[in-house]
C-alpha positions in Angstrom: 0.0 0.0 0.0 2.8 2.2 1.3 4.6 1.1 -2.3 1.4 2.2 -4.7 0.5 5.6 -2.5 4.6 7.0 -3.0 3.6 6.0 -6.9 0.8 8.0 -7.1 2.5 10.6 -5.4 5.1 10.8 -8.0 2.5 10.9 -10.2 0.8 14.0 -8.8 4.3 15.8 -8.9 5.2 14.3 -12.6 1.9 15.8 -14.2 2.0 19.0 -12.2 5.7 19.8 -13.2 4.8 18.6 -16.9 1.7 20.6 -17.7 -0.4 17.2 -17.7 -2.7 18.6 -14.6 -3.4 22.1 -16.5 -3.9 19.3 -19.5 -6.6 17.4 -17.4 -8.5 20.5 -16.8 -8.8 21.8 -20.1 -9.7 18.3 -21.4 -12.2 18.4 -18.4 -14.2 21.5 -19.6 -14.8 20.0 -22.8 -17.2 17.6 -20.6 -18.1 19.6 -18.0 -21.0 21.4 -20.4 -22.0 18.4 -21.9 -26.1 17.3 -21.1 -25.7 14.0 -21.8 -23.8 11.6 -18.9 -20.9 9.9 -20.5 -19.8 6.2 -19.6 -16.5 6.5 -20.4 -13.8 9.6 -20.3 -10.5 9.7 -22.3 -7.5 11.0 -21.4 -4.2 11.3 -23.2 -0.6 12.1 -21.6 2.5 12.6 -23.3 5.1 11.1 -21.0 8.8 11.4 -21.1 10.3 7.8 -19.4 14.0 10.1 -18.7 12.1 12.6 -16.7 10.2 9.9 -15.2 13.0 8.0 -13.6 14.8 11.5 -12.3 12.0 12.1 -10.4 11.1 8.6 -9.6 13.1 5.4 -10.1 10.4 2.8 -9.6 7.6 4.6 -11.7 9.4 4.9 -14.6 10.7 1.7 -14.2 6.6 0.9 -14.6 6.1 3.2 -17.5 8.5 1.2 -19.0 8.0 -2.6 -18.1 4.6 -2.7 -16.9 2.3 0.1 -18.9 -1.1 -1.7 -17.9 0.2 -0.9 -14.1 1.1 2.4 -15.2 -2.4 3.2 -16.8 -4.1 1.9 -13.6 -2.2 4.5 -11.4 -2.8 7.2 -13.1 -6.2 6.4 -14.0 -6.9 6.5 -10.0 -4.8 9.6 -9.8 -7.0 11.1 -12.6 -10.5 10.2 -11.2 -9.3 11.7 -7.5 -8.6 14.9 -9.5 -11.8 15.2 -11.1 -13.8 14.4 -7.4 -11.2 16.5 -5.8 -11.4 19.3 -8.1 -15.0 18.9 -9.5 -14.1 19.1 -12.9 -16.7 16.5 -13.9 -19.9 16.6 -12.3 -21.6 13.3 -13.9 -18.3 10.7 -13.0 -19.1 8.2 -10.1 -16.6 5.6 -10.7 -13.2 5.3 -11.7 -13.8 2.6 -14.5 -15.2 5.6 -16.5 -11.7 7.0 -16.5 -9.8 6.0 -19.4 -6.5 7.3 -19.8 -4.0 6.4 -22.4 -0.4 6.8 -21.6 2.2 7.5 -24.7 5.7 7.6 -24.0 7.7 10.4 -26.2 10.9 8.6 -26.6 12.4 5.2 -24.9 15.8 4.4 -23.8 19.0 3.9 -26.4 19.8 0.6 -25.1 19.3 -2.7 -27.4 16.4 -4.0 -25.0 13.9 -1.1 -26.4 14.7 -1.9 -29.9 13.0 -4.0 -31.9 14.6 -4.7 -35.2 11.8 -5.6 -37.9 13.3 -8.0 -39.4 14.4 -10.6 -36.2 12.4 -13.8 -36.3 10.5 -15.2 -34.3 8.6 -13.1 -32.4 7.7 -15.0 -29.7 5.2 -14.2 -26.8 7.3 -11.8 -24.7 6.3 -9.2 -22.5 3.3 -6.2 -23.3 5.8 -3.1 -23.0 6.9 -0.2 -25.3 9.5 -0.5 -27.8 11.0 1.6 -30.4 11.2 0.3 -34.2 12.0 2.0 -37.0 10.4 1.0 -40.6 9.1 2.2 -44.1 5.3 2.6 -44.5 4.3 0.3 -47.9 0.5 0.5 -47.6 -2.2 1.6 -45.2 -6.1 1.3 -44.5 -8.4 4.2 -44.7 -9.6 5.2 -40.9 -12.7 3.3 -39.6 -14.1 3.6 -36.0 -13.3 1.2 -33.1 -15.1 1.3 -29.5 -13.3 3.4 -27.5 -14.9 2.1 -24.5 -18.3 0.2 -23.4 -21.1 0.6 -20.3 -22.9 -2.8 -19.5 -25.6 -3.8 -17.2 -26.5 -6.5 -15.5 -29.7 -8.0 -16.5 -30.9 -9.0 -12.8 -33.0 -5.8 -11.8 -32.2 -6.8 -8.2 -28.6 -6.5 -8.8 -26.8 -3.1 -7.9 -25.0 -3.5 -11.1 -28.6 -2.8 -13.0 -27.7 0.7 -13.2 -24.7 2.8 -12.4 -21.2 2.5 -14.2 -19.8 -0.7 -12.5 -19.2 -2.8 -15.9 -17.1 -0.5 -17.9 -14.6 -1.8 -20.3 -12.2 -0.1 -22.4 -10.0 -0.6 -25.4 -6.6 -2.7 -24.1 -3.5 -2.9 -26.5 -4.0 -6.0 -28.8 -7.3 -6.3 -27.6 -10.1 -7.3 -30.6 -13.6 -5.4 -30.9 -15.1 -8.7 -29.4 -12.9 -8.6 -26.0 -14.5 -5.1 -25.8 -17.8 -5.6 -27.0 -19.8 -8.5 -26.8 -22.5 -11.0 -25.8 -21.2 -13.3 -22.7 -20.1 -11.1 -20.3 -21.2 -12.0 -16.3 -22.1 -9.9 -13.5 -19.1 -10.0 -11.0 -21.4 -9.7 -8.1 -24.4 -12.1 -9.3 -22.8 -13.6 -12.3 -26.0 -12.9 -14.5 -25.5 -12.0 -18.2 -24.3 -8.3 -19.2 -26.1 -6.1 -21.5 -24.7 -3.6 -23.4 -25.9 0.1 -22.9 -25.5 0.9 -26.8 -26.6 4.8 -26.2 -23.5 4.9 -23.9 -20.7 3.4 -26.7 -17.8 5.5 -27.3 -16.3 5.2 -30.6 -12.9 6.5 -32.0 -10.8 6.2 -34.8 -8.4 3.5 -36.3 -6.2 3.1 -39.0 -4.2 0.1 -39.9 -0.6 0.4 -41.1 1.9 -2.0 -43.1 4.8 -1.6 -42.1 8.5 -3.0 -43.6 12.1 -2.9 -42.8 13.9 -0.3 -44.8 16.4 -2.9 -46.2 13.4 -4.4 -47.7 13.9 -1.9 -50.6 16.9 -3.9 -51.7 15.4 -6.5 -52.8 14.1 -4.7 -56.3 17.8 -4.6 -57.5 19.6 -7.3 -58.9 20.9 -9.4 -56.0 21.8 -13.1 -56.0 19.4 -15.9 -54.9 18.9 -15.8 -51.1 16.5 -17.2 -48.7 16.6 -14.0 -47.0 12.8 -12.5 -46.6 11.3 -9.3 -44.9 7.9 -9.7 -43.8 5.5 -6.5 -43.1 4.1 -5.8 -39.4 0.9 -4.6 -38.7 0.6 -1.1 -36.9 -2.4 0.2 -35.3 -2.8 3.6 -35.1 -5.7 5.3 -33.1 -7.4 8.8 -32.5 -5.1 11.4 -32.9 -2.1 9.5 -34.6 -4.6 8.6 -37.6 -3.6 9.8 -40.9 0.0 10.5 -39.2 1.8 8.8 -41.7 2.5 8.6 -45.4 3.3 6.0 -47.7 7.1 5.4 -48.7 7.9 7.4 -45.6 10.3 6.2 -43.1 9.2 6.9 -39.3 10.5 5.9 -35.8 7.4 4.5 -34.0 6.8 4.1 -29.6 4.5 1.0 -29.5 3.7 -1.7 -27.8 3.7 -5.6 -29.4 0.6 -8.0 -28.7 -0.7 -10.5 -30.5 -4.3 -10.3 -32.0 -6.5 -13.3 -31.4 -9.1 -14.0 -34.5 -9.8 -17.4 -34.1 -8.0 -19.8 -35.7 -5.5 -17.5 -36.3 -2.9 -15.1 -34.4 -1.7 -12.3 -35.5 1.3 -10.3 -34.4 0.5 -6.7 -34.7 2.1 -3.6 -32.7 -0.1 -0.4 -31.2 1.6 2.8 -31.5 2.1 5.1 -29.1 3.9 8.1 -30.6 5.4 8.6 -34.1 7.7 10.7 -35.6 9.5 10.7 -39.4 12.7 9.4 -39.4 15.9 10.1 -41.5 18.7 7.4 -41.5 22.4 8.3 -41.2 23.6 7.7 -44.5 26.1 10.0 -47.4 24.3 11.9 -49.5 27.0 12.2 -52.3 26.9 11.7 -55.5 28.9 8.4 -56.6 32.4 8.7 -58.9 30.2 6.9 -61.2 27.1 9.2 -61.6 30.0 12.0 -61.6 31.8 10.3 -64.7 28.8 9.6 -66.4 27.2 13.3 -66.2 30.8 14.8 -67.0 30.6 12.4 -70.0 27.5 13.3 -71.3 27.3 17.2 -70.8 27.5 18.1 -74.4 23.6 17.2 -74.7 21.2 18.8 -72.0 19.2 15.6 -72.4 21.6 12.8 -72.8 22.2 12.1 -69.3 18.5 12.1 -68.4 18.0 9.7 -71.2 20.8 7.0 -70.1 19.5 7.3 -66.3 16.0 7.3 -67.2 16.8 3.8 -69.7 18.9 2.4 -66.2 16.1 3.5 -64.1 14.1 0.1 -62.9 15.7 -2.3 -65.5 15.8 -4.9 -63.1 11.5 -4.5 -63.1 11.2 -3.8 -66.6 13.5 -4.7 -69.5 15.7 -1.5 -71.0 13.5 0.4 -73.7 10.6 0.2 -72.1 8.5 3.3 -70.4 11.5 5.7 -70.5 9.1 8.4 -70.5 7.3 7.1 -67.4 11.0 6.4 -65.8 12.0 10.2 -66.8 9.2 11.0 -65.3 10.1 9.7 -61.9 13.5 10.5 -61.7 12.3 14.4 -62.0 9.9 13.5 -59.0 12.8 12.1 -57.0 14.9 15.5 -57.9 11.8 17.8 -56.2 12.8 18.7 -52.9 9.8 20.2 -51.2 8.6 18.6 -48.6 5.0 19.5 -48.8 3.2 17.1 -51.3 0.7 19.7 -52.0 2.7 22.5 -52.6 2.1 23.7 -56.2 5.6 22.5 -57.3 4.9 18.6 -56.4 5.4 17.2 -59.7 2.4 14.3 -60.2 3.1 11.5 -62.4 -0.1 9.7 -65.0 0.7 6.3 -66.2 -1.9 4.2 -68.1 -0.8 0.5 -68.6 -2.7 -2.8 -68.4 -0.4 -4.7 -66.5 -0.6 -2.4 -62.8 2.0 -4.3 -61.3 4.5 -2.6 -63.0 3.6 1.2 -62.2 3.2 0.2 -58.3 6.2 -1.5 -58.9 7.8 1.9 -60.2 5.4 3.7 -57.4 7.6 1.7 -54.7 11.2 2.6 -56.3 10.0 6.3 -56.4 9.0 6.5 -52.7 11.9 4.5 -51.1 14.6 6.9 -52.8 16.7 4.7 -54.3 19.4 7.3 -55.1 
């Protein structure tokens, strides 16, 4: 007791030092107006693990190793704010509070790497880790339950009203572990039913994402039995529509395993996101030198012998130059901003599709 109540402490300072309390309140007000009683109440927290363990050893050794401890404390810490400080006026219990914890940035030791292209990945503890990867494809965003209010179906039972059965979205969790039919009353063990008027919904968006060393494979390389595979990243609320295709990003998240019955899935939940430049030279290669020194007699020589090199290991030399001269004037364009009037958009028309997303892939992965 003595152990959890110096842990909430810390919590109390952590959040009032970081601007998370001023946070709470402002996130409050948005409820405090509202007519309607809400079941369930989200919170998000930005929290820095480094800061964490200068002010307190053994709670940011829990933001790190044991998150779902983590969430619990500060979901209690959270709910005694809102009584203490009436910010809420409809909350009665602390199931209602649902607060999602997202650390910033984890610790440059190997343990809170993951690399994505180590196999197997085996059942190993629910905590953060940082992975780095290139985004290949993604969904469009579709809504999720956020979080759920049942009732018990014996009218005798307490539990018949009230916000004792709450549940909440878990990482790794499936819509059914949220929201279904065979729930039980933990007092009477009767059969649940769902308040539907009460459902919280939010948004989701499913990511593929791919080693960036998985771009190698579209040159010419000798046989090898040597494969990437893509992982699956969730992404929810506010981190929707975060991330672009053929973009490289550094992702917080946590691994879990997705149960659909009969199959598993091993899928990762992010938790903060941010774009991601590797270390590499950015000169130009003796080669490309020689061969633009050679050609500079003709202002369209050397864009012709590139464009003809471009991709011949996807499509045979001779073939859609113009569509490969295209691209290689997209890969020059600097801006950042894809909708800046100077992004330079590419139309191919072509039966065989494979070959443009094929071409698609080279262009976003910078091959140069």
């Amino acid at each position: 007791m003595d152990s959890l109540l110096s842990l909430k402490e810390a919590i109390v300072i952590y959040l009032d030092r970081s601007g998370g309390l001023r946070k709470l309140i402002e996130d409050c007000n948005v409820f405090k107006g509202a007519q309607q009683m809400g079941a369930v109440y989200r919170f998000s927290f930005d929290v820095s693990p480094s800061d964490m363990l200068e002010l307190d050893a053994p709670l940011g050794d829990c933001i790190l190793h044991d998150p779902l401890k983590a969430v619990s404390l500060f979901q209690s810490v959270c709910y005694l704010s809102i009584k203490t400080l009436s910010l809420i006026d409809h909350i009665e219990t602390e199931s209602q509070v649902n607060v999602v914890l997202k650390p910033t940035h984890l610790p440059p030791f190997p343990d809170y790497c993951l690399d994505l292209s180590e196999f197997p990945r085996g059942y190993g503890p629910m905590r953060p880790f940082a992975l780095e990867g290139l985004v290949i494809a993604m969904t469009r965003v579709t809504k999720y339950t956020q979080g759920a209010r049942f009732l018990c179906s014996e009218e005798t039972c307490p539990c018949s009203r009230g916000f004792h059965h709450i549940r909440v979205h878990a990482p790794g969790a499936t819509e059914s572990a949220t929201v279904r039919s065979d729930f039980t009353c933990f007092l009477c063990s009767s059969p649940l039913k769902e308040d539907v008027k009460s459902r919280v919904l939010g948004d989701k968006q499913l990511v593929e994402l791919m080693h960036v060393k998985a771009v190698n494979i579209l040159g010419v390389h000798d046989a090898a039995s040597l494969r990437y595979q893509s992982v699956t990243l969730f992404l929810r609320d506010e981190l929707c529509n975060s991330m672009r295709i053929g973009h490289l990003y550094r992702v917080v998240g946590i691994p879990a395993h997705v149960h659909q019955w009969p199959n598993v899935t091993w899928s990762v939940e992010a938790c903060s996101i941010q774009p991601w430049t590797p270390k590499c030279s950015c000169l130009v290669s003796n080669n490309f030198q020689n061969l633009q020194a050679a050609s500079a007699c003709s202002p369209w020589r050397f864009a012709a012998i590139v464009a003809n090199s471009f991709g011949s290991s996807v499509v045979p030399p001779g073939l859609y130059n113009t569509l490969k001269l295209g691209l290689l004037l997209s890969l020059v364009q600097t801006e950042d901003n894809p909708d800046s009037p100077n992004h330079l958009d590419v139309l191919a028309l072509t039966s065989d599709s494979l070959i443009i997303d094929r071409y698609s892939f080279i262009k976003c992965t910078y091959p140069f």
